[in-house]
DRENDO-1510 file (C-alpha; in Angstrom, 1 decimal, always signed):
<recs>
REC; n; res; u; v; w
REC; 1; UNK; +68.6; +56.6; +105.3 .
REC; 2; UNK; +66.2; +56.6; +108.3 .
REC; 3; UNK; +63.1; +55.7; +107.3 .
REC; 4; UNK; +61.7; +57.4; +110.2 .
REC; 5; UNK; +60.1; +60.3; +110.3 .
REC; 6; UNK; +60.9; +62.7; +113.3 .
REC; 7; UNK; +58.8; +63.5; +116.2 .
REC; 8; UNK; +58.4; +67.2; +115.0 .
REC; 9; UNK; +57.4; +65.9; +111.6 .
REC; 10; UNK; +54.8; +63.7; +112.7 .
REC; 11; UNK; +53.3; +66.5; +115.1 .
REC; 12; UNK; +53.5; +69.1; +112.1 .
REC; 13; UNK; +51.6; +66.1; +109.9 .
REC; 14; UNK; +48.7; +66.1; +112.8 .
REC; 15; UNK; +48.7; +69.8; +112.7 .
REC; 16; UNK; +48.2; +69.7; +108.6 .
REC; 17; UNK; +46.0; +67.1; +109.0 .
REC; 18; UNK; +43.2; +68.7; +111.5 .
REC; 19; UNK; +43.7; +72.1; +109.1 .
REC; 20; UNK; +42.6; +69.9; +106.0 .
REC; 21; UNK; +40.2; +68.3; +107.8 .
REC; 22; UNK; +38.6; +71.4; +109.9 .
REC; 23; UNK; +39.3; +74.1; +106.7 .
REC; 24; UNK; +39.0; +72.2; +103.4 .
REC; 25; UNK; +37.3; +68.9; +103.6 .
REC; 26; UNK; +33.8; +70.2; +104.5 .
REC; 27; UNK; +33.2; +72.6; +101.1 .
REC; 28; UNK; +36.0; +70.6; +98.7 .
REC; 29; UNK; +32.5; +69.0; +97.1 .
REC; 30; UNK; +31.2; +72.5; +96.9 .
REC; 31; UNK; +34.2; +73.9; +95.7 .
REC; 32; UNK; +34.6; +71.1; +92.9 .
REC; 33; UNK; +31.0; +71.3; +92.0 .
REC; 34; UNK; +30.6; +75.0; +91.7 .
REC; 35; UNK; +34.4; +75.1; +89.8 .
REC; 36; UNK; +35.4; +77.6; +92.7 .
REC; 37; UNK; +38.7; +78.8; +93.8 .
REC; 38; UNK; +38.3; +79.3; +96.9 .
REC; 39; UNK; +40.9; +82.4; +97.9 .
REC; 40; UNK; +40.4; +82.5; +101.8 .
REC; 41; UNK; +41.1; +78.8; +102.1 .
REC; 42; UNK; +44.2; +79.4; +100.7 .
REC; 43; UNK; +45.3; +82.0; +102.5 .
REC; 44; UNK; +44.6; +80.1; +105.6 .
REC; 45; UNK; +47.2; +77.5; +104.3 .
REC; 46; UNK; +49.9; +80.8; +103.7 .
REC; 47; UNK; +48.6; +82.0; +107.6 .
REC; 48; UNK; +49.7; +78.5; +108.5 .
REC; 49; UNK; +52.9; +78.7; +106.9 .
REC; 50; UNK; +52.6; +76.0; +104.6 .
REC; 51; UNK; +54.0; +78.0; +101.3 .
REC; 52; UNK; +56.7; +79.2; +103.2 .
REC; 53; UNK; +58.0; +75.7; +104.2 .
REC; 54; UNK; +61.2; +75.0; +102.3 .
REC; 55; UNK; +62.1; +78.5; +102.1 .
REC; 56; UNK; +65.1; +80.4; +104.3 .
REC; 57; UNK; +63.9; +82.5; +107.0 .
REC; 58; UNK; +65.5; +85.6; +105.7 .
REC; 59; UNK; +62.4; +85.7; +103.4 .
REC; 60; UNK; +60.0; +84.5; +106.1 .
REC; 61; UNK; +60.2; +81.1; +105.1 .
REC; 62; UNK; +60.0; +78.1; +108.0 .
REC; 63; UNK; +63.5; +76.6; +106.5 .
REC; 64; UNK; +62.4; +73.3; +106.9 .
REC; 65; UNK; +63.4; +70.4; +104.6 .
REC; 66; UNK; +61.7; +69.1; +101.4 .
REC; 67; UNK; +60.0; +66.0; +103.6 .
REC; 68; UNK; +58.4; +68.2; +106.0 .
REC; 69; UNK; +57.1; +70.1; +102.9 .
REC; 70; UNK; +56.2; +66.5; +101.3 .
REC; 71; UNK; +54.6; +65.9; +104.1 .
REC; 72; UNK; +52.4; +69.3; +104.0 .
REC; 73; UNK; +51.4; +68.6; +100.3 .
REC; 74; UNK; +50.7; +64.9; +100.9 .
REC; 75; UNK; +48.1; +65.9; +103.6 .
REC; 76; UNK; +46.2; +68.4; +102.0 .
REC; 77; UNK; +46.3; +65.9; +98.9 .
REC; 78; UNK; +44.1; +63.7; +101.2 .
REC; 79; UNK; +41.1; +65.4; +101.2 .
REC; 80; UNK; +41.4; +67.7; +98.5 .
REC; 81; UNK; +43.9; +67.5; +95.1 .
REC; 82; UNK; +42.5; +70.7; +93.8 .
REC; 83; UNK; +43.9; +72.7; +97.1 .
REC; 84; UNK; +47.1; +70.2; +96.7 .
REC; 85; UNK; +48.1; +71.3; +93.2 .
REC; 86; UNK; +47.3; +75.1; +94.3 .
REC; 87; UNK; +49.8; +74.7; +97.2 .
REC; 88; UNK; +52.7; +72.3; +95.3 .
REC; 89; UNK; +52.6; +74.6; +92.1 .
REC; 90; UNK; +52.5; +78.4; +94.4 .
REC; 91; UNK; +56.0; +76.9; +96.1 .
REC; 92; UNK; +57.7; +74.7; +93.7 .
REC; 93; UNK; +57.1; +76.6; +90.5 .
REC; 94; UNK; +55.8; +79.9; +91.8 .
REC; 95; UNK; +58.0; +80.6; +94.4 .
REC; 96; UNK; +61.0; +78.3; +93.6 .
REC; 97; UNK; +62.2; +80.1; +90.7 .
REC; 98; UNK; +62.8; +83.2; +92.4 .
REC; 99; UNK; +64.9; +81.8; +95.3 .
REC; 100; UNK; +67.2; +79.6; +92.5 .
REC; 101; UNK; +67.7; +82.5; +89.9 .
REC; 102; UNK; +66.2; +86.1; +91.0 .
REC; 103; UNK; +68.2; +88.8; +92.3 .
REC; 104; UNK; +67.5; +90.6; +96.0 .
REC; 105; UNK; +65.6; +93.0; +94.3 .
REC; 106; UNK; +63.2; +90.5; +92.9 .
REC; 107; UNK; +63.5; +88.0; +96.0 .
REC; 108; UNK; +61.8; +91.3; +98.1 .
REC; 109; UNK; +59.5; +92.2; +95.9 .
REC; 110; UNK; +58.2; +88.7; +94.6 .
REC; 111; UNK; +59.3; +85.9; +96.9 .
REC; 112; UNK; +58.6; +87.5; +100.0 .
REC; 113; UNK; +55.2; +87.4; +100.2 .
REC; 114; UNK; +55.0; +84.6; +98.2 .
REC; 115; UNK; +56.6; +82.6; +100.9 .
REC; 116; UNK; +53.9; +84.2; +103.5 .
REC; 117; UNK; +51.5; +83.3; +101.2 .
REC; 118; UNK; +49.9; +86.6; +100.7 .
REC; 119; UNK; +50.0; +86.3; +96.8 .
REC; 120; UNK; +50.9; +83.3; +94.3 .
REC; 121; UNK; +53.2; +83.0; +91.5 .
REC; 122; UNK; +52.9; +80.8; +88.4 .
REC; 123; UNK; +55.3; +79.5; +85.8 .
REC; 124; UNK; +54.6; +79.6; +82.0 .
REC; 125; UNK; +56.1; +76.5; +80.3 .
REC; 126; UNK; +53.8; +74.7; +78.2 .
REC; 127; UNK; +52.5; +76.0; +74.7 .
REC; 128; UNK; +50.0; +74.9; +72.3 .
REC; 129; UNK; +52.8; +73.4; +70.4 .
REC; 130; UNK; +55.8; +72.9; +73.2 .
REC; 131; UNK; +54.5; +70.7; +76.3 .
REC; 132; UNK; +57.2; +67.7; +77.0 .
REC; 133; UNK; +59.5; +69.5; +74.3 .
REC; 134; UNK; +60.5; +72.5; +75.8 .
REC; 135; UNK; +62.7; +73.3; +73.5 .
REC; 136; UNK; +60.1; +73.7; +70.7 .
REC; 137; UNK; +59.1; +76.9; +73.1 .
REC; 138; UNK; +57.6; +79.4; +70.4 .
REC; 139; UNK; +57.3; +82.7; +72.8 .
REC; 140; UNK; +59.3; +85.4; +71.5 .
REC; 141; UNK; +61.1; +88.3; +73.9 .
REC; 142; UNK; +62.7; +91.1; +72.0 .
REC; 143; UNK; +64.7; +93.2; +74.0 .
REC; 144; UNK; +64.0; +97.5; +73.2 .
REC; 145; UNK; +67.1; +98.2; +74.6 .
REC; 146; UNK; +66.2; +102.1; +74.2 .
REC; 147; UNK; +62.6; +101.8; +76.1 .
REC; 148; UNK; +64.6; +99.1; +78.2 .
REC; 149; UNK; +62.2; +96.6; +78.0 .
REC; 150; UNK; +61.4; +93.2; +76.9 .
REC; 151; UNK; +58.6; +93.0; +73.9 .
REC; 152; UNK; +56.4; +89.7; +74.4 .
REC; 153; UNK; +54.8; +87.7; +71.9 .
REC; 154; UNK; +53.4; +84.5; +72.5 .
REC; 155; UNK; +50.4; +82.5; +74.5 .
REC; 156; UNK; +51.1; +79.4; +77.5 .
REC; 157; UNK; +48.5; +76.5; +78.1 .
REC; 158; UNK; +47.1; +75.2; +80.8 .
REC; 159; UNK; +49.0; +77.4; +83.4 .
REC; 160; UNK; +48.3; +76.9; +87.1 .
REC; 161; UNK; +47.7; +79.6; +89.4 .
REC; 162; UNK; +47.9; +82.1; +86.5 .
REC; 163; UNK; +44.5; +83.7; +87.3 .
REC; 164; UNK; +43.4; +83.9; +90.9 .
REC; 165; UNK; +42.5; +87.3; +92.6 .
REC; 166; UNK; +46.0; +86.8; +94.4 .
REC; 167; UNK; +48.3; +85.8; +91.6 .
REC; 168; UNK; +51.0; +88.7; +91.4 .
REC; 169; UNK; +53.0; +87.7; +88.4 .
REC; 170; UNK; +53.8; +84.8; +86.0 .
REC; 171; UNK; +57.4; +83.6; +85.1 .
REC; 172; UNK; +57.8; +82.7; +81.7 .
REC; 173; UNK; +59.7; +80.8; +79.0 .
REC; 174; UNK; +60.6; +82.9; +75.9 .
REC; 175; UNK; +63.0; +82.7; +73.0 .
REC; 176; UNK; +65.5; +86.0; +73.2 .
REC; 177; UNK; +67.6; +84.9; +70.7 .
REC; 178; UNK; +68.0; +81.9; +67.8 .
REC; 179; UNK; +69.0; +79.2; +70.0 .
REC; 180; UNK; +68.3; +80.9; +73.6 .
REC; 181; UNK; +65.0; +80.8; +75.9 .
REC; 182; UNK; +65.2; +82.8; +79.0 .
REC; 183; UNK; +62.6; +83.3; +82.1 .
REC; 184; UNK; +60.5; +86.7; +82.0 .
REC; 185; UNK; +58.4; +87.6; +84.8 .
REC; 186; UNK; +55.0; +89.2; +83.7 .
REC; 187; UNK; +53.3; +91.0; +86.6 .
REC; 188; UNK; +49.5; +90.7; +86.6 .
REC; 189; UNK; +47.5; +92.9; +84.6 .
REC; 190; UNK; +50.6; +94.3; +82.4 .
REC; 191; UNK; +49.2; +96.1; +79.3 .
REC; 192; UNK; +49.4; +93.4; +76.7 .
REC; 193; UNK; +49.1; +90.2; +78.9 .
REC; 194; UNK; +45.7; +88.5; +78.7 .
REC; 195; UNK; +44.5; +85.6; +80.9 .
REC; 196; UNK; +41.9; +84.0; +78.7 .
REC; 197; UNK; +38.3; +82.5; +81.0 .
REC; 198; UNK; +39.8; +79.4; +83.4 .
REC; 199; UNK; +39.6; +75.7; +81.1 .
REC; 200; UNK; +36.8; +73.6; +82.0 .
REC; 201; UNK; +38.5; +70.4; +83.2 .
REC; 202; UNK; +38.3; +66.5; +84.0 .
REC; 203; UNK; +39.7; +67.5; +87.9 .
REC; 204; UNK; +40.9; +69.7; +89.6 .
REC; 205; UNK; +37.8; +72.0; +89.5 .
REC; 206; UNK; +39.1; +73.9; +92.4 .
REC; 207; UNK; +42.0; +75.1; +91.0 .
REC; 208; UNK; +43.1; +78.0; +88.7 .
REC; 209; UNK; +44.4; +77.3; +84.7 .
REC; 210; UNK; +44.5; +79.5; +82.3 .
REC; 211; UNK; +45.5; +80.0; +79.0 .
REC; 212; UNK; +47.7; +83.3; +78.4 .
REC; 213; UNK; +48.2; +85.4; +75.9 .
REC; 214; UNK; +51.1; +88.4; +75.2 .
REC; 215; UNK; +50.3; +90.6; +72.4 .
REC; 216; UNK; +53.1; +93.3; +71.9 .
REC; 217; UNK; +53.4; +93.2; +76.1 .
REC; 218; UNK; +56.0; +95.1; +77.8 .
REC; 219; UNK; +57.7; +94.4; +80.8 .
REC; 220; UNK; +61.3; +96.5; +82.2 .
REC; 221; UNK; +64.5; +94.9; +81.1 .
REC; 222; UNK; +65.0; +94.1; +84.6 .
REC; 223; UNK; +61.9; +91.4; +84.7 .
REC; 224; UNK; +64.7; +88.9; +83.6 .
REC; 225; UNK; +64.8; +86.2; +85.8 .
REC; 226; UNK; +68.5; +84.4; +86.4 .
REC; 227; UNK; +70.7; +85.2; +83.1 .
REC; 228; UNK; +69.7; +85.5; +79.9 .
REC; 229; UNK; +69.7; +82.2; +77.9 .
REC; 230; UNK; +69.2; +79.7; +81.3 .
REC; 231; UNK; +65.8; +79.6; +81.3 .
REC; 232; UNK; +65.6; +75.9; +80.2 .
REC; 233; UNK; +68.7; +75.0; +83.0 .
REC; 234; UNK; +66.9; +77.2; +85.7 .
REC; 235; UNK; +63.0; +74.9; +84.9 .
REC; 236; UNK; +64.7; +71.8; +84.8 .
REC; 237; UNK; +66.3; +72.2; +88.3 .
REC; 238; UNK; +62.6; +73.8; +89.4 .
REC; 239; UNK; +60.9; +70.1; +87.8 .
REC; 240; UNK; +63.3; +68.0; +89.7 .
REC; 241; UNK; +61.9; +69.3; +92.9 .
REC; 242; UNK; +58.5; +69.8; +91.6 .
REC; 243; UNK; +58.1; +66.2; +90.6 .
REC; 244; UNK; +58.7; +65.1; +94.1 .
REC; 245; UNK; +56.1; +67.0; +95.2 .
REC; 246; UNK; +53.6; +66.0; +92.8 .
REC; 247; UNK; +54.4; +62.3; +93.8 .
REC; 248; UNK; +53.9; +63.1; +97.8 .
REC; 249; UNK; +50.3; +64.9; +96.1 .
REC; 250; UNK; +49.7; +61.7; +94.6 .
REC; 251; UNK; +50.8; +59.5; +97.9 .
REC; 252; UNK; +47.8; +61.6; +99.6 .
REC; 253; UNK; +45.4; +60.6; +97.3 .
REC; 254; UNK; +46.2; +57.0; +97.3 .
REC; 255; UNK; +46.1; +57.4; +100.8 .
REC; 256; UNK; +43.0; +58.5; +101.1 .
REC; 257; UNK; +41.5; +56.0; +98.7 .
REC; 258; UNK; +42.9; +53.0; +100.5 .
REC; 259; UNK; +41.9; +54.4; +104.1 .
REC; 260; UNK; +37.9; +54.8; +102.4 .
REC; 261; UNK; +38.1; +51.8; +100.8 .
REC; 262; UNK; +38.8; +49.6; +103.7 .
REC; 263; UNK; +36.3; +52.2; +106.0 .
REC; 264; UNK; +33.8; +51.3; +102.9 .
REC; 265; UNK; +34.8; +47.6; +102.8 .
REC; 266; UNK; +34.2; +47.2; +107.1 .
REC; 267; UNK; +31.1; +49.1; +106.8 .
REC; 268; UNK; +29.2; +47.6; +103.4 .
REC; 269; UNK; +27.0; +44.6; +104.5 .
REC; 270; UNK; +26.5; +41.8; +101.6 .
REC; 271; UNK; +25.1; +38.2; +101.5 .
REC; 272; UNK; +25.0; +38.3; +105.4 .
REC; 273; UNK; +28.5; +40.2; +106.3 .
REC; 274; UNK; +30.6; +42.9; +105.5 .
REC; 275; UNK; +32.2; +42.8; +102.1 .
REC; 276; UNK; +35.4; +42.9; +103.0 .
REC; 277; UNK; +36.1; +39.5; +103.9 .
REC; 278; UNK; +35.7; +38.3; +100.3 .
REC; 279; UNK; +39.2; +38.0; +98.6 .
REC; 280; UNK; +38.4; +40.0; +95.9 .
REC; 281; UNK; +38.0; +43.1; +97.7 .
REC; 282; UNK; +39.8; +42.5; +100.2 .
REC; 283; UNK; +42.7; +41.6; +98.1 .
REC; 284; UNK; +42.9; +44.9; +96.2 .
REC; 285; UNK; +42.8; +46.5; +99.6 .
REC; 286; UNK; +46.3; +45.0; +100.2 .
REC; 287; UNK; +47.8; +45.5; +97.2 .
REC; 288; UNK; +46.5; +49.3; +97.1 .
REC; 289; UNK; +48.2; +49.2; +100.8 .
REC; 290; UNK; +51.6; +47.6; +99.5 .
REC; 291; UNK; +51.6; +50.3; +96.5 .
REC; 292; UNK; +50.9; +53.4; +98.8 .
REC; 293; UNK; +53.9; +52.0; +101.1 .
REC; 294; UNK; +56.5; +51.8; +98.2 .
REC; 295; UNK; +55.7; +55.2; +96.6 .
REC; 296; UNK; +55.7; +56.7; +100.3 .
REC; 297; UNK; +59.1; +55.5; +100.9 .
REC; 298; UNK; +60.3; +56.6; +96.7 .
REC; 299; UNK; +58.4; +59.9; +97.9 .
REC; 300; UNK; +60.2; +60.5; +101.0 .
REC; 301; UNK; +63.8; +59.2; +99.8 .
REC; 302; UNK; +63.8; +61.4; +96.9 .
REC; 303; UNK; +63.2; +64.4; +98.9 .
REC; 304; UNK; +66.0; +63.0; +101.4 .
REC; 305; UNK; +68.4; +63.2; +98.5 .
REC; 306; UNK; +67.6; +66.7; +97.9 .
REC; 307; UNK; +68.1; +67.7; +101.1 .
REC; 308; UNK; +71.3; +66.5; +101.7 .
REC; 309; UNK; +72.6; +67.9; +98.1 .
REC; 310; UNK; +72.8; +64.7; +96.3 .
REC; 311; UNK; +71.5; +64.4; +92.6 .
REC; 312; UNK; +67.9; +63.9; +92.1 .
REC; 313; UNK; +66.8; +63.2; +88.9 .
REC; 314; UNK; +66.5; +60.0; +88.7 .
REC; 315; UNK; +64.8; +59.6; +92.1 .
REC; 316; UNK; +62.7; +61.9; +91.5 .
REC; 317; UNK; +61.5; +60.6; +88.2 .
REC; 318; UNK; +61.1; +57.5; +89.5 .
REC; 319; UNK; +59.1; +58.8; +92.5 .
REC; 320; UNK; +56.8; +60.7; +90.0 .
REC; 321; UNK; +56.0; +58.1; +87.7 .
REC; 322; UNK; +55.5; +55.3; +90.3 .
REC; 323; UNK; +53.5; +57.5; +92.5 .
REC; 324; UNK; +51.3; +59.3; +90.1 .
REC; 325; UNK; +50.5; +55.6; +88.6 .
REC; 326; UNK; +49.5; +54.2; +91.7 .
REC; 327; UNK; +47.3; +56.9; +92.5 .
REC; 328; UNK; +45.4; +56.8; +89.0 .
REC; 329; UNK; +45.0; +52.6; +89.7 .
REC; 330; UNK; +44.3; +53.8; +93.3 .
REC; 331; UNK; +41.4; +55.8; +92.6 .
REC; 332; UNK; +39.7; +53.2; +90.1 .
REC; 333; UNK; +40.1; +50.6; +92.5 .
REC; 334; UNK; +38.7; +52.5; +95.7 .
REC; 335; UNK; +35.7; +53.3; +92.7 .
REC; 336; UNK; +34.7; +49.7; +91.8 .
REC; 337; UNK; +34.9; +48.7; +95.8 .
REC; 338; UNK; +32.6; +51.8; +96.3 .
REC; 339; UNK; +30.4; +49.7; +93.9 .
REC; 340; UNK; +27.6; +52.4; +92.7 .
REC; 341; UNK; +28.4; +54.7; +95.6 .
REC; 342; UNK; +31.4; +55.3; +94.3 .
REC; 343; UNK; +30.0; +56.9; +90.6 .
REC; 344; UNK; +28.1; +59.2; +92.7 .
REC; 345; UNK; +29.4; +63.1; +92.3 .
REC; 346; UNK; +29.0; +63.0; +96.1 .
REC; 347; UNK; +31.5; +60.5; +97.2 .
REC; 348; UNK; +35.2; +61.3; +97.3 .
REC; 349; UNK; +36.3; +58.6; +95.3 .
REC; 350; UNK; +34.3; +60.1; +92.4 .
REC; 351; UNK; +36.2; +62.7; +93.0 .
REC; 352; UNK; +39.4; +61.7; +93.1 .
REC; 353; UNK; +38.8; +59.6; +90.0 .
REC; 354; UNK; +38.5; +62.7; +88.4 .
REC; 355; UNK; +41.4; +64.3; +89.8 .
REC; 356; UNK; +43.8; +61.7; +89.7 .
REC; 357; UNK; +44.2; +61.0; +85.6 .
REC; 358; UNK; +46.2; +64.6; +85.5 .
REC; 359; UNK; +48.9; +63.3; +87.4 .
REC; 360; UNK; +50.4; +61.2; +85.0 .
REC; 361; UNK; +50.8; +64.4; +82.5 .
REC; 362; UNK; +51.8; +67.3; +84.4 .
REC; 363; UNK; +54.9; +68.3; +84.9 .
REC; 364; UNK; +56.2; +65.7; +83.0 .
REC; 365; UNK; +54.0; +62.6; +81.5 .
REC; 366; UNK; +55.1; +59.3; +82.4 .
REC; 367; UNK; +56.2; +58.5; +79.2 .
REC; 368; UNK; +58.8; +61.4; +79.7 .
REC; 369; UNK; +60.2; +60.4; +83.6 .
REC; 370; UNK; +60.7; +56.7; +81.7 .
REC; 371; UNK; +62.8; +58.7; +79.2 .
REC; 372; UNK; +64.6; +60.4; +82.0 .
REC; 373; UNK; +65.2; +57.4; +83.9 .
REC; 374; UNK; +66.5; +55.5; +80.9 .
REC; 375; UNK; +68.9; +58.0; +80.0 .
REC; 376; UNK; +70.5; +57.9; +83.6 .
REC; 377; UNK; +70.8; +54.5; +83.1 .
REC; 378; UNK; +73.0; +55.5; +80.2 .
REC; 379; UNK; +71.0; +54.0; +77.5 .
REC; 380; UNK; +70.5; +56.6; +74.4 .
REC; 381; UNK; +66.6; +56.8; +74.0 .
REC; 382; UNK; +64.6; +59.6; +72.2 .
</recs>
């Protein structure tokens, strides 16, 4: 592996990194203090291509590989998680599912413009009662084969992207049959299907979740996504490649923290001189450094394996749990060297504080990537 990255990747990084910096730095405070999701910054990141990124060209994607999209989602995750997550979960579990298991048809109608960014997709996994066990998915589809349609019955938790002015549909799990769950695809505002008001969370105040709710909703028989009964086989390929991306998401925000909390530590006079040539702040500096470093370089070689073809799962898990866990330390180290500035609602590291903790339970906890990573090492834990 080269642990280089190109020339064009490091001019596309500089080219994310003046967009986060001009176009979502400046108002993510406002944004996460007023709970807003703020539609025309996204579609500034679709106008920039960024959902479109790992997507083939025939459906106006860039076609580039999963590190240059890494790279796209660690950036943003610099200055703002909120926007982050709203990128990372419109392409890997908005968009992703189409390209792996929908038909032309739906690839026109859904993934098109979700790779140009004009709309956003979501995926409804988690339930009330099935989170990390997928299997204990309680949403029911009944097929009318006479109406042709699918009959819904069931409610999601804590869905991302599920509610925003732009979201055109949300991809489903659903039991259609004893032992079978299948993917459905719900198009926004369908007679039936209820987005309850957005959860009032921790972090990520800037981005969209929802509870939803399908009461006797109808969609056409042809709203099945990949065949009937792979729904579970399509998601876990779509969590492999998500899970990468939520660890380059956390990599940014380590990032960020260590790069403020040296900035802090240079600039903070104490006892005669700045407070960063005493060991004990200095010292977690380094370490923060060391850890960034090592989940940059799980980050970046788990998406290498996925674009060359080669199995992921483990790398990814390990790139997921490593990463989000560093960020979480991350932020409450950058916090105590920010001393009482860093408690303040005004200072980044407040919010990242915030923002951070969620990594280590979506799209997989960590206890579940140490379950995943166990098991490919062949030992038979539950």
């Amino acid at each position: 592996m080269d642990l280089d990255t190109t020339p064009e990747q490091e001019q596309f990084r500089a080219v994310v990194r003046e967009f986060a910096q001009q176009e979502i730095a400046p108002y993510a405070h406002e944004w996460d203090r007023d709970h807003v999701f703020p539609v025309e910054a996204v579609r500034k990141m679709g106008a920039l291509g960024l959902f479109g990124l790992p997507f083939p060209p025939r459906y106006g994607g860039a076609g580039a590989d999963y590190v240059t999209y890494c790279i796209a989602v660690e950036e943003i995750a610099r200055v703002d998680a909120s926007m982050a997550i709203t990128l990372e979960a419109g392409v890997s579990l908005g968009a992703a599912p189409f390209l792996y298991a929908g038909t032309e048809a739906q690839k026109q109608e859904y993934l098109v413009p979700m790779v140009a960014g004009e709309v956003l997709g979501a995926f409804g996994l988690t339930e009330a009662g099935a989170g990390s066990d997928a299997g204990a998915t309680r949403t029911r589809a009944v097929l009318d084969a006479a109406a042709g349609e699918w009959v819904i019955d069931g409610q999601k938790t804590f869905i991302t992207n599920s509610g925003t002015p732009i979201t055109k549909c949300v991809t489903i799990t659903a039991r259609t049959g004893p032992d079978e769950i299948s993917n459905l695809v719900v198009d926004s505002g369908t007679p039936g299907f209820t987005v309850m008001p957005a959860y009032r969370k921790m972090g990520w105040h800037a981005s969209d979740t929802h509870e939803l709710v399908f009461e006797t909703c109808r969609v056409p028989e042809d709203h099945l996504l990949g065949e009937r009964g792979a729904g579970l086989r399509t998601f876990l390929r779509i969590l492999d490649d998500g899970r990468i991306a939520i660890a380059a998401l956390a990599v940014g925000m380590a990032q960020a923290c260590l790069d403020a909390s040296v900035a802090h530590a240079r600039e903070r006079h104490a006892f005669g001189g700045p407070i960063g040539r005493y060991q004990g702040v200095a010292f977690k500096c380094a370490d923060m450094a060391v850890a960034v470093e090592n989940a940059r370089s799980l980050t970046y070689r788990a998406a290498w394996l996925r674009d060359r073809g080669r199995p992921v799962r483990r790398a990814a898990a390990m790139a997921k749990l490593y990463a989000t866990e560093v960020a979480v330390d991350a932020t409450r180290q950058a916090v105590q060297i920010h001393g009482g500035y860093g408690y303040i609602d005004e200072t980044p590291v407040s919010r990242m504080y915030r923002d951070a903790k969620i990594l280590e339970i979506g799209e997989g906890t960590s206890e579940i990537q140490r379950i995943v990573i166990a098991r490919e090492l062949g030992l038979p834990v539950e």
